[in-house]
C-alpha positions, -999 to 999 in steps of 0.1 A, spaced: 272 390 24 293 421 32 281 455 42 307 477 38 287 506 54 279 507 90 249 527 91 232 499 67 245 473 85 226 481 117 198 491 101 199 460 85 207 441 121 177 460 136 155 447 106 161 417 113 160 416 147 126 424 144 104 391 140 79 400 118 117 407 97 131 369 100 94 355 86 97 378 56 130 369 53 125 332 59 92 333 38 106 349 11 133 323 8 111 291 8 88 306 -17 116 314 -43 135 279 -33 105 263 -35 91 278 -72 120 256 -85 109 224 -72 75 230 -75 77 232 -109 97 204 -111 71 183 -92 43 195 -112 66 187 -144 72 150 -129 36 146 -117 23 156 -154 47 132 -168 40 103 -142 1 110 -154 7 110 -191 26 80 -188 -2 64 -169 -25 74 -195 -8 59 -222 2 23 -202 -36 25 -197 -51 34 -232 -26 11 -250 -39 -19 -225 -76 -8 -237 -64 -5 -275 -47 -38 -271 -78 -55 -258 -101 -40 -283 -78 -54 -306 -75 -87 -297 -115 -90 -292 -118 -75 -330 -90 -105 -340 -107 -131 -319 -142 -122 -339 -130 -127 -371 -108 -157 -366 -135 -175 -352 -157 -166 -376 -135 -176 -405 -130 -209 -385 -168 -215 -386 -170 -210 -423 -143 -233 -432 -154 -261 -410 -187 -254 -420 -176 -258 -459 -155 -284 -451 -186 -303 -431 -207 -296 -460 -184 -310 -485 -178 -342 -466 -214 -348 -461 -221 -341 -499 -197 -370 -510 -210 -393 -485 -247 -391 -502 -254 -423 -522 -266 -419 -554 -300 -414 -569 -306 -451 -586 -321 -453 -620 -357 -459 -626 -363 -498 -635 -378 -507 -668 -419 -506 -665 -435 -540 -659 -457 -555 -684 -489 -571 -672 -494 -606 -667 -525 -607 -677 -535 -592 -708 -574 -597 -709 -595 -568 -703 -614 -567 -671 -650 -573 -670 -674 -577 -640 -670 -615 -623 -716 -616 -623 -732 -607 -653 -771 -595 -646 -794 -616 -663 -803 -606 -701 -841 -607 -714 -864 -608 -689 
């Protein structure tokens, strides 16, 4: 930096000389050096977080998932082997057999008492 004139140049020198000059100076230099990166950190930070959230919420989708999947396989599992179980079972019933024919009486006298109570007196 040139200053052609040399009444501002040592006004300027004095300035600075001064210390509570060199911390404005110095200050003001961080802060507009630093408003760059700081925006660039809060940018990365935001992005690191985001990503995070994602990584995380597509591990808790995915296990939702697979929970909802392992529900409904088993429970089609179950109803096959229980149709299946069923099915097997039914086959291996025996039959109902017939009725036989009705058996006719040996005896075809009609049944009376074996003492007879005396008649007449």
């Amino acid at each position: 930096m040139w200053i052609k004139s040399p009444f501002i140049q040592q006004r300027f020198i004095n300035y600075l000389g001064n210390g509570l000059g060199i911390a404005l100076l110095i200050c003001i230099i961080l802060l507009a050096s630093c408003r760059r990166d700081t925006e660039e950190i809060v940018q990365a930070k935001v992005a690191e977080r985001v990503q995070a959230f994602r990584v995380k919420h597509l591990a808790e989708c995915q296990t939702a998932l697979l929970r909802d999947a392992e529900k409904r396989v088993d429970s089609i599992l179950l109803a096959e082997a229980t149709g299946t179980l069923a099915d097997s079972l039914a086959r291996l019933k025996p039959f109902k057999p017939t009725q036989p024919p009705a058996v006719a009486p040996i005896d075809s006298l009609s049944v009376r008492p074996i003492f007879e109570a005396p008649s007449g007196n």
